[in-house]
C-alpha positions in Angstrom: 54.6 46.5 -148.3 56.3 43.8 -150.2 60.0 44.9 -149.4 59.0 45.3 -145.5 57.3 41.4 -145.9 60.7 40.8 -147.7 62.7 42.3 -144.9 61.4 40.7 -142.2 61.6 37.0 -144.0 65.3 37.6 -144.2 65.5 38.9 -140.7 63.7 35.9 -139.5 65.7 32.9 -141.5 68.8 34.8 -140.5 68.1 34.7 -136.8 66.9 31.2 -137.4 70.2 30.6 -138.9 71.9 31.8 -135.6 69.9 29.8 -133.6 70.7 26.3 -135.5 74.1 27.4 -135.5 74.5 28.0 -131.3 71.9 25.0 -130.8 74.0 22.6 -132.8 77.3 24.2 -130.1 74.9 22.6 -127.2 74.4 19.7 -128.8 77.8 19.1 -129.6 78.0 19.7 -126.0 75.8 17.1 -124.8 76.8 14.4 -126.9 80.4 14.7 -125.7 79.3 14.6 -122.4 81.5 17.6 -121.5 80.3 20.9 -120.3 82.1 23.8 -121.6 81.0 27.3 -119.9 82.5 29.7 -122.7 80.2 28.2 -125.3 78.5 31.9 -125.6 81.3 33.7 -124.7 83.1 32.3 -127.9 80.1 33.7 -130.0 79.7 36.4 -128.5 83.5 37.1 -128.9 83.0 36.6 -133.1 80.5 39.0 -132.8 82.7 41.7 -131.7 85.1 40.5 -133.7 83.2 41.2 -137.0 82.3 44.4 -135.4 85.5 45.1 -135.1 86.7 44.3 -138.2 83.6 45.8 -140.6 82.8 48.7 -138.7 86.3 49.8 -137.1 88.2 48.7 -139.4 86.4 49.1 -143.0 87.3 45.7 -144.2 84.8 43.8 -146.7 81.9 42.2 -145.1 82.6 38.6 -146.0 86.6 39.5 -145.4 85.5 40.7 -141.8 82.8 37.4 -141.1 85.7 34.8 -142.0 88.5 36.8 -140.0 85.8 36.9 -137.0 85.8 32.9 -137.4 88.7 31.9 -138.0 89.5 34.7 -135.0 86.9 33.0 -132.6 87.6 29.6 -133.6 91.9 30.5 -132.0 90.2 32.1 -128.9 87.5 28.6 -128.6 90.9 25.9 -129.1 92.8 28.0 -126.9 90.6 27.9 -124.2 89.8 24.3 -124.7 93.4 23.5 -124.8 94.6 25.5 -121.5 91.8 25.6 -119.1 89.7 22.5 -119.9 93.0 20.4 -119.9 92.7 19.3 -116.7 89.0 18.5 -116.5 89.4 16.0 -119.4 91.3 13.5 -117.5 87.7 12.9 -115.8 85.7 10.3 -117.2 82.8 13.4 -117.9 82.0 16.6 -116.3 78.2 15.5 -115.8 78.6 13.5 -113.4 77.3 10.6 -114.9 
């Protein structure tokens, strides 16, 4: 009963974790007054990343969660760099 109470704790503060972690991505969002659509898609991209890495290829879990970053994080400036070039010569994207 204790290690199920234990479980779910840890399941709870880790998607609680997640959450802070995408909200503060939004907010980061907001306050530069910029929208940027692949927001998600860049997490969801790490997420198969570290799948990729852990499960596919065997690697250590904390080798696999820093490659998935670091991984996610070339993807994110490469599509901030290329795509989103030209809407930064706007003053903002919303419109205000």
């Amino acid at each position: 009963m204790i290690s199920m109470f234990l479980q779910l704790l840890i399941n709870g503060l880790v998607t609680g974790a997640i959450y802070a972690l995408v909200s503060s991505g939004f907010f980061l969002i907001y306050t530069c007054k910029f929208v940027h659509f692949a927001h998600g898609s860049v997490i969801a991209l790490a997420g198969y990343f570290l799948y990729l890495f852990f499960a596919l290829l065997g690697l250590n879990f904390w080798v696999a969660v820093i490659l998935a970053i670091i991984f996610a994080a070339f993807f994110g400036l490469a599509v901030n760099c290329q795509p989103y070039l030209y809407f930064r010569e706007w003053k903002n994207c919303l419109g205000e």
